[in-house]
N, C-alpha and C positions, 0 to 999 in steps of 0.2 A: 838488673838484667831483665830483658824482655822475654816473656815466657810463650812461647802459640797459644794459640787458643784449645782448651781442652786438657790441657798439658802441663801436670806438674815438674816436669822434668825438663819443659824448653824444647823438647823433641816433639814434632809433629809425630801427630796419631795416623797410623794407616788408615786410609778415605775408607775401609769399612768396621776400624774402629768404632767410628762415632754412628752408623749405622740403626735404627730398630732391628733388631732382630724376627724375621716372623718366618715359620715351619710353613710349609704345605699344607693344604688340604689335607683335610683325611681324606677325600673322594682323589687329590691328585697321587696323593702319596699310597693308597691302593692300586689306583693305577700303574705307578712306576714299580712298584713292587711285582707287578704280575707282569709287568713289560720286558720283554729278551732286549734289546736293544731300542734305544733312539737317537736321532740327530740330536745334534747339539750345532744350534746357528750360533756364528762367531762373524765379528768385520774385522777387519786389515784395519791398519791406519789409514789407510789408502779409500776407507770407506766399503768395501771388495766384500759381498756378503760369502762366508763358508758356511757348508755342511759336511759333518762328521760321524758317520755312524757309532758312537760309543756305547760301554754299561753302565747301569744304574743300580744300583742297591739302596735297600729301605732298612732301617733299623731302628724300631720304635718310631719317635716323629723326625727321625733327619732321615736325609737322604743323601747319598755321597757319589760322586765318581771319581775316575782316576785315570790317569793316563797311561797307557800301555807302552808310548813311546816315551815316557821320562819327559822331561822338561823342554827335551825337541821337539814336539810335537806343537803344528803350527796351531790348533785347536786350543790349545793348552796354553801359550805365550797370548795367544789373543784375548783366552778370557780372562787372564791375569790379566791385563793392561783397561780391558775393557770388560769387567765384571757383571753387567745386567747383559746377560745371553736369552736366546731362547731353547726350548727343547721341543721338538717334533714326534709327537705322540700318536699313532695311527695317520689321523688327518687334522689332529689337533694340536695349536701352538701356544703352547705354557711358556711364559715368560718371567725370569725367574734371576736371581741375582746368586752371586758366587763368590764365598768365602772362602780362602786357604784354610785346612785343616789340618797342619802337619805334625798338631799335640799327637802322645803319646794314644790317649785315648778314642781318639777319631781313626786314626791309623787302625787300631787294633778292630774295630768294631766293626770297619770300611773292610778289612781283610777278613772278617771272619763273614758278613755280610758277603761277597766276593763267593768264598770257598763254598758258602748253603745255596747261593744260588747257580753259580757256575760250577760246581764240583767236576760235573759228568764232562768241563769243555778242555780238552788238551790244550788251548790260549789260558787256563787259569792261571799257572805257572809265569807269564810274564806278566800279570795283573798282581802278583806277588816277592816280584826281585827288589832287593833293597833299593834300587834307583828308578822304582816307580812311587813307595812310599810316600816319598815329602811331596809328591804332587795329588795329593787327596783334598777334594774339595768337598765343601758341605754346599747342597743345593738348598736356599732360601729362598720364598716367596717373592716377587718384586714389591718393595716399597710403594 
């Protein structure tokens, strides 16, 4: 039997599987951490550039978002299909790659990140409902 490549098991590895991994700046990931909100640029398939004002949170060297609209969210379907997005920081554009985080561990860290820095915003509560959960993503450096 013919096996993929990368794959002991014959099952193709998700395309950010086989990925390097690399964190943020510490100059970016200060940033983000003192940032209330940023865009997050996304394309269509159709090639269509989006802006989304979402949040960010820092926790040690990763950095996470989440989607407030669950899985419907056009933001959210886009960067999953097309994972190197950018983010719009003041006037500056970080370009940056996106990995699903929906272990246990990512989850917990991304919500308690969430609650210290949003506590005071009555929107925290829907950044916290079981069916925004499995859409936690960890923001990585572009490749």
């Amino acid at each position: 039997m013919r096996r993929a490549a990368g794959s002991a098991t014959g099952r193709p590895n998700p395309s950010w599987a086989t990925l390097r991994v690399v964190n943020l700046s510490e100059a970016d990931l200060a940033e983000l951490a003192q940032t209330e909100e940023v865009a997050i640029e996304t394309q269509s398939a159709a090639g269509d550039i989006h802006h989304t004002t979402i949040w960010i949170v820092v926790d040690g060297q990763d950095a996470f978002i989440r989607s407030v609209r669950g899985k419907v969210a056009r933001w959210y379907r886009e960067a999953l299909a097309r994972p190197d997005v950018a983010l719009l920081v003041e006037r500056r554009r970080i370009p940056v790659h996106l990995v699903p985080a929906p272990d246990a561990d990512a989850v917990a860290r991304c919500s308690a990140a969430l609650a210290a820095k949003y506590g005071a915003d009555p929107a925290l509560g829907s950044m916290l409902r079981p069916a925004t959960l499995p859409t936690t993503l960890r923001v990585m450096a572009s490749a």
